[in-house]
Every structure is written in structure tokens, then in C-alpha cells.
C-alpha positions in Angstrom: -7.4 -20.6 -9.6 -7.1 -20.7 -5.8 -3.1 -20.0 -6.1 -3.8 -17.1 -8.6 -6.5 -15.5 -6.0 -4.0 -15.5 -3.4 -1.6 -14.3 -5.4 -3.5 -11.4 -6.7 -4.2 -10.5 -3.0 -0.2 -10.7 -2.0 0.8 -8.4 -4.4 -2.2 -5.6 -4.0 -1.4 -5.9 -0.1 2.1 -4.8 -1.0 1.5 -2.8 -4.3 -1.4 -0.4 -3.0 0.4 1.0 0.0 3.8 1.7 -2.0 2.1 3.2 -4.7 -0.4 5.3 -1.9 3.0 6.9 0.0 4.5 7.4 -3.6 8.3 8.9 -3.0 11.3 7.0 -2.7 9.7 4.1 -1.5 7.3 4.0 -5.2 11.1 4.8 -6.7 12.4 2.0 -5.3 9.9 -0.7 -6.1 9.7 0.8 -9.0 13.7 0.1 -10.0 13.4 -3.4 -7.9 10.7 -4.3 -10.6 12.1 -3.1 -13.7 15.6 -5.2 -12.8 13.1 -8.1 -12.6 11.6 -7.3 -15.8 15.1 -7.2 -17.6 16.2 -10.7 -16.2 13.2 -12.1 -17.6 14.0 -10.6 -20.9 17.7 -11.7 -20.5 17.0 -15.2 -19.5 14.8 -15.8 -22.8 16.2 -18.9 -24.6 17.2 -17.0 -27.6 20.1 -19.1 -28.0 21.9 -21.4 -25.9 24.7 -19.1 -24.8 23.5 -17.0 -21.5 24.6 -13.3 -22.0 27.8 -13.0 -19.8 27.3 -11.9 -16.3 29.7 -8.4 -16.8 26.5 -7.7 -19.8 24.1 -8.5 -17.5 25.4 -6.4 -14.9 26.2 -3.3 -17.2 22.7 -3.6 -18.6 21.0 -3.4 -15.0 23.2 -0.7 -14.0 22.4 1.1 -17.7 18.4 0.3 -16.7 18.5 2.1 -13.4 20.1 4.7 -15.4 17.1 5.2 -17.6 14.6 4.3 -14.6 15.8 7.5 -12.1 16.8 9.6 -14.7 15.7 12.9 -14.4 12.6 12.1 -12.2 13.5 15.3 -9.8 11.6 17.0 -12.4 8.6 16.7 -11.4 7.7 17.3 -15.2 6.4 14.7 -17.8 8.3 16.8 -20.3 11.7 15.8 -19.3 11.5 11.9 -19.2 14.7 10.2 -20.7 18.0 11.6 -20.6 19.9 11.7 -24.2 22.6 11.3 -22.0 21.5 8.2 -20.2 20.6 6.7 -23.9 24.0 7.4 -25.3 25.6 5.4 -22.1 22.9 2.6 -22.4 24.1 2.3 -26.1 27.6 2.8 -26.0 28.5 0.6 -23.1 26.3 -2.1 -24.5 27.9 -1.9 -27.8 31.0 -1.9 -27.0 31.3 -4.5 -24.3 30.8 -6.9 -27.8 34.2 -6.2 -28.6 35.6 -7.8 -25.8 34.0 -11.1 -26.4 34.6 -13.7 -28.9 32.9 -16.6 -31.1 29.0 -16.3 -29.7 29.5 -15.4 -26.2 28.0 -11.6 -27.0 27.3 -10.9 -30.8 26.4 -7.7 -31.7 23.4 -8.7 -32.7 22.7 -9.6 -28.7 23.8 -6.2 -28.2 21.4 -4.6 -30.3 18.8 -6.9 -29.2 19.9 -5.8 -25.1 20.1 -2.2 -25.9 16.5 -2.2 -27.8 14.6 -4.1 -24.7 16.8 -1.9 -21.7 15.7 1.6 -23.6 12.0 -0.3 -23.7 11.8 -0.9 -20.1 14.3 1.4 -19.3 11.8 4.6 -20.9 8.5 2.6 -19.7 9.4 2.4 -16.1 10.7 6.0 -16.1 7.6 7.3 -17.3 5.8 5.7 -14.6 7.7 7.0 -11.9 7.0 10.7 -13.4 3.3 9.8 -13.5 3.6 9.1 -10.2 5.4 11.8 -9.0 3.3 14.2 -10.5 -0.2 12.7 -9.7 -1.4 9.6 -8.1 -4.6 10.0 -9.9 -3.2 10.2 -12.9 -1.1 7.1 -12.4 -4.3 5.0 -11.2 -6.5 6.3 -14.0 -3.7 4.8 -16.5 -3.6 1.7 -14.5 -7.2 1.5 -15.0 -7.3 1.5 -18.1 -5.0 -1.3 -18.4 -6.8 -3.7 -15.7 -10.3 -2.5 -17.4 -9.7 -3.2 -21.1 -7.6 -6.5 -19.9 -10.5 -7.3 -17.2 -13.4 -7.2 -20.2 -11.6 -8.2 -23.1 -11.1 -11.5 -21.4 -15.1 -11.8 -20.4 -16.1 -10.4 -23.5 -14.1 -12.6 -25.7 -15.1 -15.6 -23.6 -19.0 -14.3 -23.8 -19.4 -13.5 -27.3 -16.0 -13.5 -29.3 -15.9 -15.1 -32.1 -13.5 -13.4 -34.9 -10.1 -14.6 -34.4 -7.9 -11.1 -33.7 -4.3 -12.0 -34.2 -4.7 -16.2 -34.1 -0.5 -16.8 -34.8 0.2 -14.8 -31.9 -2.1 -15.1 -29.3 -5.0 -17.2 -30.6 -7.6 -16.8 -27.8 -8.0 -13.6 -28.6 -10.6 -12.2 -30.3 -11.8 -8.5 -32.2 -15.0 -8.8 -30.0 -13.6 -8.7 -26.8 -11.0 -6.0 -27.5 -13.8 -4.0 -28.8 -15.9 -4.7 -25.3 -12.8 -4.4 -23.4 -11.4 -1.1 -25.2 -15.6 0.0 -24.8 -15.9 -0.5 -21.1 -12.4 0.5 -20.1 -13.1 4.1 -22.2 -16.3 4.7 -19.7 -14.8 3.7 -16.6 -11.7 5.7 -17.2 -13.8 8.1 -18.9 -15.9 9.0 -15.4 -12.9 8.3 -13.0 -10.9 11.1 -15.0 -14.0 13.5 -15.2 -14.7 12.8 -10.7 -10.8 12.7 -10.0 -9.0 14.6 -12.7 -10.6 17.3 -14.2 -13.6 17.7 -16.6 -13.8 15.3 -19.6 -13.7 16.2 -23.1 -13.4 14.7 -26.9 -9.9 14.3 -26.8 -9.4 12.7 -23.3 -12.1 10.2 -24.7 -9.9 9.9 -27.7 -6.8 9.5 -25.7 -8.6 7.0 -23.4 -9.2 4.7 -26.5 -6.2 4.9 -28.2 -4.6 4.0 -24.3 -6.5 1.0 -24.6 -5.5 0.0 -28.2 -2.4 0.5 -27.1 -2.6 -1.5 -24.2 -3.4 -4.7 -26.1 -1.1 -4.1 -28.8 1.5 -4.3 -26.0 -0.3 -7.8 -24.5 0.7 -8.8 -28.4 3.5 -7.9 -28.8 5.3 -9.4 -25.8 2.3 -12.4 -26.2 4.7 -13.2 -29.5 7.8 -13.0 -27.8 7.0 -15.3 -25.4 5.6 -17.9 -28.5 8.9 -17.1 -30.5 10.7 -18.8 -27.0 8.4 -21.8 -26.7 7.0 -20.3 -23.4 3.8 -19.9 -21.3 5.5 -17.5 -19.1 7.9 -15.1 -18.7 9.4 -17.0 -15.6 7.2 -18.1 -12.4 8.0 -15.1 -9.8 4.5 -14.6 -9.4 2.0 -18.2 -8.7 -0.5 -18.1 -11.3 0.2 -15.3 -12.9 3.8 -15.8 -14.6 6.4 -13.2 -14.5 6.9 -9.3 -13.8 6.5 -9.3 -17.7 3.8 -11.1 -17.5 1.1 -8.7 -15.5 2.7 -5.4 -16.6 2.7 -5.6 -20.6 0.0 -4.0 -21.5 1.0 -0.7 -18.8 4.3 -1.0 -20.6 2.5 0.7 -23.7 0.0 2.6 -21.9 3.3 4.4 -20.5 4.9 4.5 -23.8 1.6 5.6 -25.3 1.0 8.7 -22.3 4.5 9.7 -23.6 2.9 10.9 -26.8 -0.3 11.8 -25.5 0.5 13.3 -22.1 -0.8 17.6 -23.5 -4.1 15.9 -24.5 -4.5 14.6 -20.3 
């Protein structure tokens, strides 16, 4: 517990002021941290070939791709490039040609392809967030750290239905249903103070954030069970990997992608 304190403190002493100044410096971090996040996802023991270092390379490069692309927007609308898609897949495809036996299958490729566009269209939605309000961005990354925060209380307190035992069995429906309440007021009156006035659908939007949220704590919950691990790697003590902490904000982003007119 005492390492997992002092490591919370660490990275909000560096986190907070990058995100605060926003800019190149938030760019930055934000591509330092999303190469961090790939070579968690390509150093999962799927199989007992490592992807070849040219793959791994290309795929970073491809990421970065994904991760700047288009951000001098300033607009949510714009997002992902089709162009920086049709690289990402094209070069990862084809670089399975050059390899034989089960150095780099094309079913890695796929497999590389889908989890670059994932992180690839998360991270690059947060760096638009960013860029065109840091109330915005903190309001979704409160509604990660509230529903996460309270559905880990509330399950300890009072959960008692198993949600989703084969894939993360300390989970329970009761506290995603405290955690997805609590987080839905306290985003709910940040958005109304900071933002601008509540209404019906924000409130909607704010739920469906947090359902989101978990569903994404899930899904990368089973990945990590389907690889016989506890963590993603140990980069940060306590808390895992960069995977880790930021699972559930990699759906919220997804999730603002599609709900981004009703905020």
C-alpha cells in the first residue's frame, strides 16, 4: 500500500502540471505514453515468438501516426486520418510477407493492426480533448477515477452479485451501479460549474461514459487473464503498467468519439 501511495503521488506530481500547460508538452507525454502502452500490448506472451524488432518499430512509428494526426484542428470532428489508417494497415500487413514459418503470421498482423488503431484512435482523441478544453478533458477523467474510485468501495461495502466472475471475479453489479451512480453526480455538477449548464442528455452521456468506462476495465481485465497475468508489466510500483491505470479512459475516449454533439 505504502509503494502504491507513493506512486500515486509521483505520477500526479508529474501528470498535473503537463496536463495544466497543455501544448506540445501534453502532445508529447501524450505520444511518450501511448509507445508505452503498445509495448505492453506487444510484449503479451501470445506465443513464444517475440514480434520482430523491424514490426515493432513500424507499429510505433504507425502509432505516432494515429496519435498527432490531425490534432492542429483544434476540432473533435476531425480525429483520425483515413490516411493514417490505410498506412497503419498496409505497412503492418504487408511487412508479413517478408517473414517466414511463425516469425510474423498474419494473424499477428491483424492482431497488431487492431490494438495500434485502438490506442492509436484512443490517445488521439485525448490530445483533441485537450486541445480544445482542459475542462472538458478533466471532467472525462473524472468520470473514470469516480466510477473506478466507488465501484471498488461499493463493491467491497455491499457487493454481492457476481458481474462478469470469468473475467474479473471481484467485481460485482453493485458496485458498478454505486460507482456509475456517484461518478454521474460528481461529473454531473463539475460539468454544470465548469462547462456549461446541465441537461438530460449530458446526464445520459455521463452514464453511458461510465458504463463504458468499466466495460473497458473488462475488456483489457480479460486480456491480461487470457496471458496468465496480474499486470500489464511493472513500470508503475503498485499500480502495474501504463495499461494498467488508463483502461477504462481508453473507452471513455472511444465512447466521447460517439457522444462528443451531446457535451
Amino acid at each position: 500500500m505504502k509503494k502504491r501511495i507513493i506512486s500515486a503521488i509521483i505520477m500526479l506530481i508529474i501528470v498535473i502540471p503537463i496536463v495544466w500547460y497543455g501544448k506540445s508538452v501534453f502532445k508529447i507525454g501524450v505520444g511518450v505514453v501511448s509507445v508505452l502502452a503498445l509495448k505492453e500490448i506487444l510484449d503479451l506472451p501470445k506465443s513464444h515468438q517475440k514480434i520482430p524488432i523491424l514490426v515493432s518499430l513500424v507499429s510505433m512509428l504507425c502509432l505516432l501516426l494515429l496519435v498527432f494526426s490531425d490534432y492542429t484542428s483544434y476540432s473533435i470532428m476531425y480525429g483520425i486520418t483515413y490516411r493514417g489508417l490505410a498506412i497503419t494497415m498496409l505497412s503492418l500487413l504487408s511487412l508479413s510477407l517478408i517473414y517466414q514459418n511463425k516469425e510474423y503470421t498474419i494473424k499477428d498482423a491483424i492482431f497488431l493492426t487492431g490494438a495500434v488503431t485502438l490506442l492509436g484512435t484512443a490517445f488521439n482523441t485525448m490530445i483533441l480533448v485537450r486541445m480544445f478544453s482542459l475542462y472538458k478533458f478533466i471532467f472525462l477523467i473524472l468520470i473514470f477515477i469516480l466510477t473506478d474510485t466507488f465501484a471498488l468501495f461499493g463493491g467491497k461495502l455491499f457487493g454481492h452479485t457476481k458481474l462478469i466472475p470469468h473475467v474479473s471475479p471481484n467485481k460485482t453489479v453493485e458496485g458498478s451501479l454505486i460507482g456509475t451512480a456517484i461518478a454521474t453526480v460528481g461529473a454531473s455538477i463539475f460539468y454544470h460549474y465548469l462547462i456549461k449548464s446541465i441537461s438530460i442528455k449530458v446526464i445520459i452521456g455521463i452514464v453511458l461514459l461510465s458504463l463504458l468506462g468499466q466495460v473497458g476495465d473488462l475488456i483489457f481485465s480479460k486480456i491480461k487473464r487470457e496471458n496468465d497475468l496480474k499486470d500489464f508489466s511493472n513500470l508503475i510500483p503498485g499500480h502495474g503498467g501504463i495499461l494498467d491505470r488508463l483502461d477504462s479512459t481508453i473507452a471513455i475516449m472511444l465512447g466521447f468519439l460517439l457522444l462528443y454533439n451531446i457535451f
